[in-house]
N, CA and C of each residue as an Amber inpcrd file, in Angstrom:
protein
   327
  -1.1610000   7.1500000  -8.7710000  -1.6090000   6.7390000  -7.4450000
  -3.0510000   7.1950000  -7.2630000  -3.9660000   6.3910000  -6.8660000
  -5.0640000   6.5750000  -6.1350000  -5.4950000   6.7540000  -5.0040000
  -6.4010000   7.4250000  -4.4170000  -6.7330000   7.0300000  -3.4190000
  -7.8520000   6.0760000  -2.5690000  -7.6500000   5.2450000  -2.0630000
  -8.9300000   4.0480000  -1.7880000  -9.0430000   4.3960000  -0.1520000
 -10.4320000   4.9750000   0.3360000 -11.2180000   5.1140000   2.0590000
 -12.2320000   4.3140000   2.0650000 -12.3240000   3.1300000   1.5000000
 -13.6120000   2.6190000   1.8700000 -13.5940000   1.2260000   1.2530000
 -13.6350000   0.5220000   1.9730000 -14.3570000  -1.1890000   1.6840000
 -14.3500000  -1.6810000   0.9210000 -15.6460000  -0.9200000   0.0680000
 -16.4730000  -1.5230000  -1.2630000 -15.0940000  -1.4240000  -2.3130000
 -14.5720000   0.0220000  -2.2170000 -13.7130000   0.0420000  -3.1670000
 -12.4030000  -0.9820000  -3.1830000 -11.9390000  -1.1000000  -1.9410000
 -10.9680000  -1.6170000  -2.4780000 -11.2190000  -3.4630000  -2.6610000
 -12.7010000  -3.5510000  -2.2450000 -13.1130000  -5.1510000  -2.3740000
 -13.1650000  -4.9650000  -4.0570000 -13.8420000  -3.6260000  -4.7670000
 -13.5710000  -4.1350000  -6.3810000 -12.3910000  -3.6790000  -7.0760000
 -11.1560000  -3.4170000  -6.4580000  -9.7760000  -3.4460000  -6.6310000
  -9.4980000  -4.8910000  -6.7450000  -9.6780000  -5.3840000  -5.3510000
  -9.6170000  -6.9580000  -5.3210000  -9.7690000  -8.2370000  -6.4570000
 -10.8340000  -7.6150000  -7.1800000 -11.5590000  -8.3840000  -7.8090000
 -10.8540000  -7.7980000  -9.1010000 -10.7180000  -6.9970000  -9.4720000
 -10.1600000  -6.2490000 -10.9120000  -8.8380000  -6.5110000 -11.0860000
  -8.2310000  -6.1300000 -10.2280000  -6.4030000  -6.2490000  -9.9640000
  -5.8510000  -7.6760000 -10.0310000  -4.8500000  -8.0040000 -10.6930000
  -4.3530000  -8.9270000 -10.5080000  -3.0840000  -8.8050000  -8.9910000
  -2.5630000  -7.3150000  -9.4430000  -1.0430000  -7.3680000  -8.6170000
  -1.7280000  -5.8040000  -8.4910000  -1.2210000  -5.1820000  -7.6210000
  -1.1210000  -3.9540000  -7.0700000  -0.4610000  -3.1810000  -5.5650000
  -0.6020000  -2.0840000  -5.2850000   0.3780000  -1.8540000  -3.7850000
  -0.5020000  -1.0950000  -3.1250000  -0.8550000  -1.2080000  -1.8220000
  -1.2890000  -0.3020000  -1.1560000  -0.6190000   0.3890000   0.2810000
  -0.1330000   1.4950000   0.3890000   0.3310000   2.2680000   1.1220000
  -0.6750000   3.0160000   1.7200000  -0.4030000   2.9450000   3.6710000
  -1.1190000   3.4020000   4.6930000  -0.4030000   4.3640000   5.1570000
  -0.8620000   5.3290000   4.7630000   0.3020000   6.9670000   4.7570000
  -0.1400000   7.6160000   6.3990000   0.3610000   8.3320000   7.2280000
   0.1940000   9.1560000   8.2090000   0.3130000  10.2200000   7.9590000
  -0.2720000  11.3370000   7.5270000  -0.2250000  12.7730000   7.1250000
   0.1640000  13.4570000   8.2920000   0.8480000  13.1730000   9.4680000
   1.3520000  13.7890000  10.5190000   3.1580000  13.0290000  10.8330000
   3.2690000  12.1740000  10.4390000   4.6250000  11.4970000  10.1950000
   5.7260000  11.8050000   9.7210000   6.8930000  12.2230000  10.2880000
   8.1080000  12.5200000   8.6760000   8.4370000  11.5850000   8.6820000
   8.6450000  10.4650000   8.8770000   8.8670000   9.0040000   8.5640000
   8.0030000   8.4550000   7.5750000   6.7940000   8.8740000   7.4110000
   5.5450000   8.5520000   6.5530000   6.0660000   9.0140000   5.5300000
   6.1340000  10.5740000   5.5300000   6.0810000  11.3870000   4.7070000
   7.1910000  10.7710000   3.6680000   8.8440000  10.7300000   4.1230000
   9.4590000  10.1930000   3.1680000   9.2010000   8.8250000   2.8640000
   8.4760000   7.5960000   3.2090000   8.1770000   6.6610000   2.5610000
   7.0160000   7.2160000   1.5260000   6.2990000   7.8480000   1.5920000
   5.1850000   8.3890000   1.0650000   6.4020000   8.4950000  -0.5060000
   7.2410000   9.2830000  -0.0990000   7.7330000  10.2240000  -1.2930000
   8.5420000   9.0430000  -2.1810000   9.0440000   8.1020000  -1.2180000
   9.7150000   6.5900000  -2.6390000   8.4330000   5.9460000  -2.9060000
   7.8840000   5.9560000  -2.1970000   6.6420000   5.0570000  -3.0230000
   5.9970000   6.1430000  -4.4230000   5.7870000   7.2020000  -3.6040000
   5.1150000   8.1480000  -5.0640000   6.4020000   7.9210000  -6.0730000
   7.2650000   7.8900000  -5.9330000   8.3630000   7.9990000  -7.2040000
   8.7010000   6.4240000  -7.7420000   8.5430000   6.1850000  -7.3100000
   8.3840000   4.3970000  -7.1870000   7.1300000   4.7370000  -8.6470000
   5.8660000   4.9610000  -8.0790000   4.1480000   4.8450000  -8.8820000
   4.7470000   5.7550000 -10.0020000   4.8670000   6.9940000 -10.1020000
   5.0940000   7.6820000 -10.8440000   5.7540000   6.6280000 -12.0800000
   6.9250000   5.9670000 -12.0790000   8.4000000   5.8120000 -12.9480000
   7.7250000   4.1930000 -13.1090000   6.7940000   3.9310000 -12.6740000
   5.9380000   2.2730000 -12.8080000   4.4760000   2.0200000 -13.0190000
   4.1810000   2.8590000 -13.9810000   2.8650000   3.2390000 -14.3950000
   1.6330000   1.8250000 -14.2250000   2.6550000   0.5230000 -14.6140000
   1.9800000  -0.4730000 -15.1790000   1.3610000  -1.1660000 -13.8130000
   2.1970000  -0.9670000 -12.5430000   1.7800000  -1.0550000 -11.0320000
   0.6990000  -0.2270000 -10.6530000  -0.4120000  -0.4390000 -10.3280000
  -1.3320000  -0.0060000  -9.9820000  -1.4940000   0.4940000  -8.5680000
  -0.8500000   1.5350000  -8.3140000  -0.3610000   2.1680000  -6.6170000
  -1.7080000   2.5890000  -5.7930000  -2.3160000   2.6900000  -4.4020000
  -3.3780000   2.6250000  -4.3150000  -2.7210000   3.3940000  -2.5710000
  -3.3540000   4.5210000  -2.3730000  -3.0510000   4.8350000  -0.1880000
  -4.3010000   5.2060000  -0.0510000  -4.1190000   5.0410000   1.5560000
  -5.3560000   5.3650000   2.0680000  -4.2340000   6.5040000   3.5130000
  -4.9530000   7.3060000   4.1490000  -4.6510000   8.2780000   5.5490000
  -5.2960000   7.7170000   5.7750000  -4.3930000   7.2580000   7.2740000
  -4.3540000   6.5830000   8.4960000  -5.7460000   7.3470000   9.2670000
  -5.0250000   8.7000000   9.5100000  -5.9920000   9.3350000  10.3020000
  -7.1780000   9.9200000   9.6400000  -7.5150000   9.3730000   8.3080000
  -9.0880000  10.3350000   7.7070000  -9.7700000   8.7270000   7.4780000
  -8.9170000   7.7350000   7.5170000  -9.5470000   6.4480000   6.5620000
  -9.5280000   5.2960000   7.6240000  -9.1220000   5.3750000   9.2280000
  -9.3130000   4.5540000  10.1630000  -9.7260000   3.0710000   9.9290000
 -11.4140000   3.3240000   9.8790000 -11.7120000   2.3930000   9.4610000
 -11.5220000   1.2920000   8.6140000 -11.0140000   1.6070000   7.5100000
 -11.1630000   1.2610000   6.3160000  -9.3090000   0.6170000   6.4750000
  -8.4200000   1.7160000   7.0600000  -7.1450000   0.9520000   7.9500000
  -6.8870000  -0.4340000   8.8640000  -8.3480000  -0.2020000   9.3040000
  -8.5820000  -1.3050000  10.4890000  -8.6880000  -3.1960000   9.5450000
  -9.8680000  -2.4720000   8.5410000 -10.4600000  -3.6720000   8.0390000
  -9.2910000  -4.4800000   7.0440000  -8.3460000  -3.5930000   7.0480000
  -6.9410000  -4.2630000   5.9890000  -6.2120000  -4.8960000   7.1230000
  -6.1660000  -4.6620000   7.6690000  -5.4230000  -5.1060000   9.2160000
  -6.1250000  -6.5950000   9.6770000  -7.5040000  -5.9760000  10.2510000
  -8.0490000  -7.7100000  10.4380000  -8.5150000  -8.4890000   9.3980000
  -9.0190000  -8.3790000   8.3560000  -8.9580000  -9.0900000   7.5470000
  -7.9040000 -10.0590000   6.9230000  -6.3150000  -9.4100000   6.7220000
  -4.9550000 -10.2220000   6.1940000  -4.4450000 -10.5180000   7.1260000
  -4.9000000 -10.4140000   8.3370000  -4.0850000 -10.3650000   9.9240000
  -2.4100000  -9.9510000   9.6840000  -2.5190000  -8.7570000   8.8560000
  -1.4280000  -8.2580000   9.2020000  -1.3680000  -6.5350000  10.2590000
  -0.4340000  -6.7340000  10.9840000  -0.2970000  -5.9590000  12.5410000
  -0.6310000  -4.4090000  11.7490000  -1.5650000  -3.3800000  11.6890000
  -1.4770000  -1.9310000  11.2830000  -0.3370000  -1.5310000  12.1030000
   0.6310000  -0.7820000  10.8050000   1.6510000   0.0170000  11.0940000
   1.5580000   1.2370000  10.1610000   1.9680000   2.1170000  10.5550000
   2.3460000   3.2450000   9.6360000   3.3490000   4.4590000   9.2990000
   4.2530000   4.2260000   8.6270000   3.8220000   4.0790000   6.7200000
   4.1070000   2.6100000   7.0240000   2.7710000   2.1850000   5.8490000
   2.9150000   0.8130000   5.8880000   2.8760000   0.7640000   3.6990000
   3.7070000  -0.5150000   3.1500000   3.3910000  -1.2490000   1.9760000
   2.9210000  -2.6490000   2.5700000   2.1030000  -2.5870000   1.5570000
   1.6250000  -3.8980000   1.1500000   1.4100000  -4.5870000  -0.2990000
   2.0370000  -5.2520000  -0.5600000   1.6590000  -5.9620000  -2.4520000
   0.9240000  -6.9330000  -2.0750000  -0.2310000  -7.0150000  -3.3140000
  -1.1280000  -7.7860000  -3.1620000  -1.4510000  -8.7370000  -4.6360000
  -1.3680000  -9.8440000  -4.2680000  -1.2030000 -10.6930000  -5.9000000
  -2.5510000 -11.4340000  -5.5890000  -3.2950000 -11.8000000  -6.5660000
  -4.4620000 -12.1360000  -6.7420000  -5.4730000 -12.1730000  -5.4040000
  -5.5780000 -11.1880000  -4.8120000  -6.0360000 -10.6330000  -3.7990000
  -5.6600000 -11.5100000  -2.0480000  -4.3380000 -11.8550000  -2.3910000
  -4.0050000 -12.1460000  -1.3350000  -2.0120000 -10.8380000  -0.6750000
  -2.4080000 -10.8750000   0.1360000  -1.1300000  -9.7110000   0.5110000
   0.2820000 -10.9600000   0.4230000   1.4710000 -10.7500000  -0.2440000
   2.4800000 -11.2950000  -0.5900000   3.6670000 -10.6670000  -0.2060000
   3.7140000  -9.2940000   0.1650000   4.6460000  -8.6910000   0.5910000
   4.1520000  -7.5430000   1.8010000   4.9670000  -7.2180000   2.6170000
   4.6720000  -6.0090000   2.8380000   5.9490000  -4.7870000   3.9980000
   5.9240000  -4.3120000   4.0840000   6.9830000  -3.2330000   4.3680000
   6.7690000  -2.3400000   5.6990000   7.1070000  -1.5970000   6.1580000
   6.9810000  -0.7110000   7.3080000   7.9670000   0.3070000   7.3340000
   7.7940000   1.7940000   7.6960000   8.6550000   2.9140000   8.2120000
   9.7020000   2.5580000   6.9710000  10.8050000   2.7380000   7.3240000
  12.2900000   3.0360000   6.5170000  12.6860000   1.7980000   5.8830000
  11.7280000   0.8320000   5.7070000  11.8510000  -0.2270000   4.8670000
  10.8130000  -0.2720000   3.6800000  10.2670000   0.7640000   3.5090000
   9.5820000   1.1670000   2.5880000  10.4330000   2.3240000   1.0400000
  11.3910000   1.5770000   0.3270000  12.3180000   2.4800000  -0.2490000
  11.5390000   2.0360000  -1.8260000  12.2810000   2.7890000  -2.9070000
  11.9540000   2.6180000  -4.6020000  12.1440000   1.4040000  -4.3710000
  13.3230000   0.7840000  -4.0590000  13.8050000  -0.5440000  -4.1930000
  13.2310000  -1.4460000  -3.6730000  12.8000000  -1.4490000  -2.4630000
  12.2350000  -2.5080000  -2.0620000  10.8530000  -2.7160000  -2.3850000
  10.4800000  -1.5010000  -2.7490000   9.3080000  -1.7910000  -3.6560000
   9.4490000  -2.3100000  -5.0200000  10.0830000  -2.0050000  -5.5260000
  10.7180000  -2.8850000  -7.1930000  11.1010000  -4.3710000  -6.8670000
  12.0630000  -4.4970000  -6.0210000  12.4360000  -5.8300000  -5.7690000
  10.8680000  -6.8930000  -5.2610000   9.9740000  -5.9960000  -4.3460000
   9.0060000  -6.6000000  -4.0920000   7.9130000  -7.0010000  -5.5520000
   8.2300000  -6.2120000  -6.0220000   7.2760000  -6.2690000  -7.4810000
   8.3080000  -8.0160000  -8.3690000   9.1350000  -7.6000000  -8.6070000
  10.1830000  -8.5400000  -9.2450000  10.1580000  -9.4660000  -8.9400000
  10.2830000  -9.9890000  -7.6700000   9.9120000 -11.7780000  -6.7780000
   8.3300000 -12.1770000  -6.9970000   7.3630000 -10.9770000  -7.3500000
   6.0960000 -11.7130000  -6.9880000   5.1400000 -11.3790000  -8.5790000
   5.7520000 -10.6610000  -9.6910000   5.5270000 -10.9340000 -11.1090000
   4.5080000 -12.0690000 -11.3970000
């Protein structure tokens, strides 16, 4: 897992990545926290997935611009899969599990 706070970077993620996930973590959340912890075990055990978070509260901005840009609603813990730089899946709170991240990977291969 990486971490991506800024724009530029994840515009040359965009461009590099074919498929990848990005998780919008809340470092004040226990709801975060355990999505935090299937997604890390999720990245960990799926090396070939390219896992990518940003904090909500240190990376705002950079939260915002994923939000209006895919016009999808900021939530957090949030997934998102992203296939040739368009968002194809994405998840929220306690729907963020190993599985539904695998299954999300599996439909969009």
């Amino acid at each position: 897992m990486e971490r991506i706070n800024e724009n530029a970077a994840f515009d040359k993620k965009m461009e590099e990545e074919d498929l990848f996930l990005l998780f919008k973590h809340s470092s004040t959340c226990p709801i975060s926290q355990a999505a935090y912890e299937e997604y890390e075990t999720f990245a960990n055990e799926n090396e070939s997935i390219k896992t990518y978070y940003l904090v909500v509260q240190e990376d705002r901005p950079f939260s915002n611009h994923i939000a209006e840009s895919f016009q999808i609603k900021h939530e957090s813990p949030q997934a998102i899969l992203f296939k040739k730089s368009k968002p194809v899946w994405h998840a929220s709170h306690w729907k963020i599990t190993y599985d539904s991240l695998k299954k999300a990977i599996e439909e969009n291969k």
